[in-house]
Structures are given as C-alpha cells and as structure tokens.
DRENGU-678242 format. One line per field, with one value per residue (C-alpha): residue number from 1; x, y, z. Coordinates in steps of 0.1 Angstrom, whole numbers. Each point is the difference from the previous one (the first is absolute). Example, Ala and Ser with C-alpha at 12.3 -4.5 7.8 and 13.67 -1.06 7.14 Angstrom:
BEGIN
seq: [1|2]
east: [123|14]
north: [-45|34]
up: [78|-7]
This chain:
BEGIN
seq: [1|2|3|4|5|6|7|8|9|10|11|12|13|14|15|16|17|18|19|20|21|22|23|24|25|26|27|28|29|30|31|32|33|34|35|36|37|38|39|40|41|42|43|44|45|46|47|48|49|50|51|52|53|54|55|56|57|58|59|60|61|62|63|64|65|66|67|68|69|70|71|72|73|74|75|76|77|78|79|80|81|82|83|84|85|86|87|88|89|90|91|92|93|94|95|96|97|98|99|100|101|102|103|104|105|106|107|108|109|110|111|112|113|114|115|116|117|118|119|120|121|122|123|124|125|126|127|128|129|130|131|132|133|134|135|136|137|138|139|140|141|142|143|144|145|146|147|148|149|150|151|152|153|154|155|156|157|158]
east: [-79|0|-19|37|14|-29|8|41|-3|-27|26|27|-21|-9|31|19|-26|8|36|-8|-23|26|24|-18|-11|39|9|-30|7|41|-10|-22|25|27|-23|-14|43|5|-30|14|36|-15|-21|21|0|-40|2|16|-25|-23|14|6|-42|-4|-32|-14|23|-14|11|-10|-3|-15|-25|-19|-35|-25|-5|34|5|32|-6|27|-12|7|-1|4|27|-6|30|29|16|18|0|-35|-18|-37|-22|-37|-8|-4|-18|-26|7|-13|-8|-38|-5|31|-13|11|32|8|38|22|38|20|35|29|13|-35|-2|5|1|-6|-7|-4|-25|6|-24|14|-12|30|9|33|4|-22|23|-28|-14|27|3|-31|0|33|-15|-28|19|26|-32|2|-34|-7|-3|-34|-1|-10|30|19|-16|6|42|9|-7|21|33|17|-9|21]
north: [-21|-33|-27|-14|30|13|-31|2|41|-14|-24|27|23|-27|-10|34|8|-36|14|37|-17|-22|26|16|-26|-7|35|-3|-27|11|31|-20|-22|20|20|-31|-5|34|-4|-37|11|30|-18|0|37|-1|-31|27|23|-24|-12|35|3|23|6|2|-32|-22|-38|-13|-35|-27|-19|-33|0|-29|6|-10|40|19|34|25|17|29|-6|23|-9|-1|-16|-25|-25|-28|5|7|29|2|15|8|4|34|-7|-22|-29|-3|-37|8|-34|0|7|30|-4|11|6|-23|-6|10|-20|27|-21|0|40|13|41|24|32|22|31|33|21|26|-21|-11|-37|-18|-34|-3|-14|-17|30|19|-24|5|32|1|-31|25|30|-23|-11|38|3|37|-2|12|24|-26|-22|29|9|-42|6|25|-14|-31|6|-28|20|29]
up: [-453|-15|31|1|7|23|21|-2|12|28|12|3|15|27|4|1|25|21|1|14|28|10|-4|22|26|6|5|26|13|1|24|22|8|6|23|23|-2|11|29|5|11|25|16|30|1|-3|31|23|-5|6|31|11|-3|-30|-10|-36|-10|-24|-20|-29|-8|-20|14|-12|-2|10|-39|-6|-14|7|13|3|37|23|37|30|20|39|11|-9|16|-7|-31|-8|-2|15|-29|-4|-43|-11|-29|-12|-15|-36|4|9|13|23|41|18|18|32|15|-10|-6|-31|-4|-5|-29|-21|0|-28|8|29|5|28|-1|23|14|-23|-30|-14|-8|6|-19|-26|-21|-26|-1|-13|-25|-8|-13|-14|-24|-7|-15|-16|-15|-16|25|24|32|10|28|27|-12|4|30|11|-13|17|35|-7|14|-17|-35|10]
C-alpha cells in the first residue's frame, strides 16, 4: 500500500473499531441500567425481607472515597429503618489508601442492587449480575463452567 493509503485503511480500521467498542459499551451500559431499574423498583419487596430479618441480604452502593474515587460496593445488611439500612462492606475497597470502615448506614435511595443469598446457595436479586452475563454471550463469549456454575443460582436469570 501506497503511505497514503496505509494511513487512510489505519484510520478506518481505528475508527471502525471506535464504533464496535462503543457499540458495545452502550449495549453494556443499556443492560446495567435496566437492571439497577429492575433492582430500583423492587426494592420494597427486598425492604420486607429485610425488616422481616432475613439473613444472607446484601446492598450495593457507591461510596466516595477520601480519594475522591467512586466505588461500586456490597454491604451486608443488618437491619433497616427509617429508611436506611445498617451495612458492614463485604468487599474490599480497591482504593488501597481508603481506611477500614466499620458499620455504617446506607441510604435506600443510593442503592443501586440487592440480593439475597439462601442457605441453599441460590441468589435472589442480582440483577447487575444477570446483566452481566447476558452482555457476555451477546458478546458471542462461553460461559466457563464456574459462570455457569455462578448463573444457575441466580433466580432472577430463570
């Protein structure tokens, strides 16, 4: 190929490449938010559980670091009230320099998604995660056996 041309196919490639990603990233970004809808508009069914002292429940949030980061977190939920739940993180924050946190209080209007785990192992809510892999094998992607394994204990995915 002539430089000229070299250059010209380069920029189509990039570009047509631009356009599959963000193809791609709104389709993602199209099922995540229609699943924190979904997780938005039940909360109230996930709050009676709550209230009723479920165990295994579990809100996630975003929450501000000192580093001005926003993290997208699971908490435990101990209780709500008032509307507030009472939460200890489940995971660790990836903000390294962020302190530990103890209990604290998670707003019902910031979460995002809930889920509630049984002692059986299977997972009501879960709504992102769903999403999740439906993205994936609209991607043309396999499940791997421990996504499968992950799947079929989401009762939302049925």
């Amino acid at each position: 190929l002539l430089p000229e041309a070299a250059s010209a196919y380069s920029l189509l490639l990039q570009l047509k490449l631009n356009s599959v990603c963000s193809l791609m990233f709104f389709l993602y970004a199209g099922l995540i938010k229609a699943a924190t809808a979904r997780a938005k508009a039940t909360l109230p069914e996930f709050i009676v559980e709550v209230e009723k002292g479920i165990d295994g429940a579990y809100v996630k949030f975003p929450l501000i670091t000192t580093q001005g980061l926003t993290e997208h977190i699971w908490a435990y939920v101990h209780f709500h009230k008032e509307g507030r739940f009472n939460a200890s993180l489940a995971n660790t924050l990836i903000d390294e320099k962020e302190p530990s946190r103890g209990r604290g209080d998670v707003q019902s209007m910031d979460v995002e998604e809930w889920q509630i785990m049984s002692a059986n192992g299977s997972i009501r809510g879960a709504f992102t995660a769903v999403a999740l892999f439906e993205y994936w094998t609209r991607q043309g992607n396999s499940l791997t056996p421990l996504m499968k394994e992950q799947k079929a204990q989401l009762k939302s995915a049925s």
